[in-house]
C-alpha positions as CSV (number, residue, x, y, z in Angstrom):
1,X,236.6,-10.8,68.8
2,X,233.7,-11.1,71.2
3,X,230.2,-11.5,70.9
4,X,228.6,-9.1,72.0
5,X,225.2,-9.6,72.4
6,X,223.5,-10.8,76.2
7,X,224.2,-14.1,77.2
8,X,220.3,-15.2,77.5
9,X,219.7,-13.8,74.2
10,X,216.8,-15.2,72.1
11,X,212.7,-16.7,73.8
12,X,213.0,-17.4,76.8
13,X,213.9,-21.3,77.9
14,X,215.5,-21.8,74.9
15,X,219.1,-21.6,75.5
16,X,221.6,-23.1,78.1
17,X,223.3,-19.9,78.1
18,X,222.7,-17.7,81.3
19,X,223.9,-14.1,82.4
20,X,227.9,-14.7,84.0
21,X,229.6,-12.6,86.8
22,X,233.2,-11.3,85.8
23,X,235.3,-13.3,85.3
24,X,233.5,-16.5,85.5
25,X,232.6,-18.6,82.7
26,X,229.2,-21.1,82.5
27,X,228.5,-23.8,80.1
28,X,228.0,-22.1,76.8
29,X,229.7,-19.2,77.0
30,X,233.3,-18.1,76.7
31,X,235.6,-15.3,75.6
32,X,234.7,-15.9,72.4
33,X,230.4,-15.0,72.9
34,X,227.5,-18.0,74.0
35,X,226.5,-21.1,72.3
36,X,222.7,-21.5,72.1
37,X,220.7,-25.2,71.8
38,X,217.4,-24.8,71.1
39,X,214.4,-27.0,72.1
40,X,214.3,-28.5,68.8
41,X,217.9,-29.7,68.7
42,X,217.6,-31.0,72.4
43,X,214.6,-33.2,71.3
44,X,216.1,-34.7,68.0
45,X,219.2,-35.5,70.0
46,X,216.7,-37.3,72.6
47,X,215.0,-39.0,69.8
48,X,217.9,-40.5,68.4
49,X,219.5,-42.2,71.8
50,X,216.3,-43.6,72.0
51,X,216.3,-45.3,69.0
52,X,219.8,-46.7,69.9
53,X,218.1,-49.5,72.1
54,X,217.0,-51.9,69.9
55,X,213.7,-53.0,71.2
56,X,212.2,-49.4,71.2
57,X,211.2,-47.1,68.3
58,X,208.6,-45.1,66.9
59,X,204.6,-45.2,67.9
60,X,202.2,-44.9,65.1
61,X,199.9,-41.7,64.9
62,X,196.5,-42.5,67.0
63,X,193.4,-40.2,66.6
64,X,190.9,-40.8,70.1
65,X,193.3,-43.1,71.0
66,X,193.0,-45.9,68.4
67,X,195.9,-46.3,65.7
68,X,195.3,-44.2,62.0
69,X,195.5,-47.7,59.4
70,X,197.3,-47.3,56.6
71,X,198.4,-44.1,58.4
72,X,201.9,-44.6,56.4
73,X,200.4,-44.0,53.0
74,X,198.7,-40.6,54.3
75,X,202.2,-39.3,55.4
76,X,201.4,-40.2,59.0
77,X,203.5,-41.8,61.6
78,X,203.7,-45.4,61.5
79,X,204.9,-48.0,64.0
80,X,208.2,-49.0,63.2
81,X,211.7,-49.9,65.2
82,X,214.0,-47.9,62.9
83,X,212.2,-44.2,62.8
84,X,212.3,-41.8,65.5
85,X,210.1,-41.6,68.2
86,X,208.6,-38.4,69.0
87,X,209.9,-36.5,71.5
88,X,209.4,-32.7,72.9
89,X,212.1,-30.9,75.0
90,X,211.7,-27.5,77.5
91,X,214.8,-26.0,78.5
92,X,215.0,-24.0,81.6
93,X,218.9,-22.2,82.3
94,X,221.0,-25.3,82.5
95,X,218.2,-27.9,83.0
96,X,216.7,-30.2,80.5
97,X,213.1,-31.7,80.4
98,X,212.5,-34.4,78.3
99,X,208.9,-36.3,76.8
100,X,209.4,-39.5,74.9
101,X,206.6,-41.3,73.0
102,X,207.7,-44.5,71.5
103,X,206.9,-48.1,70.9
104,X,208.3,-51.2,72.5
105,X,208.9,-54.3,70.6
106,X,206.6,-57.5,71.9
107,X,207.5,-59.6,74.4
108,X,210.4,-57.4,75.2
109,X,210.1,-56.1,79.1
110,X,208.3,-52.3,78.9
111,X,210.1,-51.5,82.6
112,X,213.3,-52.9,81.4
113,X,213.4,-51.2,78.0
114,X,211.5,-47.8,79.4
115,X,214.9,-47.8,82.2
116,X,217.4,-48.2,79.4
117,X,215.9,-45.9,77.1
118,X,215.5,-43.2,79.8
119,X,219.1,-43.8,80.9
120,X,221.1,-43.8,77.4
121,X,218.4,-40.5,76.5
122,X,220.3,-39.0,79.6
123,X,223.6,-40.0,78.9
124,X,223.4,-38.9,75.5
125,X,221.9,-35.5,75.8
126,X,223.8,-34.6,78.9
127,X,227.4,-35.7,76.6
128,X,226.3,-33.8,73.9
129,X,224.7,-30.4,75.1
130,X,226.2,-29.6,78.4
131,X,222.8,-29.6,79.9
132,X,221.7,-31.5,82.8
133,X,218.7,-33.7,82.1
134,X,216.2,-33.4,85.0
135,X,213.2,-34.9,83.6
136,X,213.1,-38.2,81.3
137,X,208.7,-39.2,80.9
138,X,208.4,-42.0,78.8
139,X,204.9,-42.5,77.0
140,X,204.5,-46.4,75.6
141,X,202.0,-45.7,72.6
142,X,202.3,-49.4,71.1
143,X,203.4,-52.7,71.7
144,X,205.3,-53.9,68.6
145,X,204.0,-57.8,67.9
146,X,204.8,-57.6,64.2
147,X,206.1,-55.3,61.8
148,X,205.5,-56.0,58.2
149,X,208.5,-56.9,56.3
150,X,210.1,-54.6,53.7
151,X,208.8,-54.7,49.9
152,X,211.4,-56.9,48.0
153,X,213.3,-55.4,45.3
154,X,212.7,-57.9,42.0
C-alpha cells in the first residue's frame, strides 16, 4: 500500500517532506507514503529540550515591555523554571528555524546557559525530526532572582 498523495502535500513550509526522483528516498518519505511535522510540533519539541537545562525556563507575559503582576491568576504566562518557554518554529524543505523566549535563573551565566540551551534545542530536534536545525535565536525575557515557593498542602 502506498500513499498516494504528493510528497509536499499540505501549506507550504510546513513539512520536511519534498518532491523525490525515482528511486531515491529523502527524510520522510518511503515506500510506504511521507511523514509530515508540522511547525507546531517542531516548536513544542524545542520547548521542551529547553527546559532540560535546569537554569532556564519560562518568561512571564510582559505588556510594553514591563511584566503583567499577578499575570498567573489571569491565565497568563508566569516566570517559572518548570513551564515551557515559548518558542515558534518555520520550516523550510529539510531546514529548521528556531525562536526561543525564556528566562534564566539569577546569578547563573546568560552566555553559558543561552549556548547550552541552543545546543541541547539542536540536538534534540535534529534526533527527533530528521530536520536540520539552521537557526537557534534565543530571546532572555527575565532574570529569575526568586520564585515563590509552592502553596503547602496542610
Amino acid at each position: 500500500m502506498t500513499d498516494s498523495a504528493p510528497a509536499n502535500a499540505g501549506p507550504p513550509g510546513s513539512t520536511i517532506s519534498t518532491q523525490v526522483g525515482e528511486g531515491t528516498l529523502s527524510i520522510g518519505r518511503n515506500e510506504l507514503g511521507s511523514i509530515i511535522i508540522r511547525d507546531g510540533v517542531v516548536a513544542k519539541i524545542a520547548a521542551c529540550a529547553a527546559v532540560e537545562i535546569p537554569d532556564a525556563g519560562a518568561a512571564a507575559t510582559r505588556v510594553m515591555g514591563r511584566r503583567v503582576p499577578g499575570g498567573g491568576r489571569l491565565g497568563l504566562r508566569a516566570t517559572d523554571l518548570e513551564a515551557l518557554p515559548k518558542t515558534t518554529a518555520e520550516i523550510d524543505g529539510k531546514r529548521a528555524f528556531l525562536s526561543v523566549k525564556l528566562s534564566v535563573r539569577w546569578p547563573a551565566s546568560v552566555p553559558n546557559t543561552t549556548a547550552q540551551v541552543r545546543q541541547h534545542v539542536r540536538e534534540r530536534v535534529e534526533e527527533l525530526t530528521g530536520l536540520s536545525v539552521s537557526e537557534v535565536r534565543i530571546t532572555v525575557a527575565d532574570l529569575v532572582t526568586s520564585i515563590a515557593p509552592p502553596p503547602r498542602v496542610r
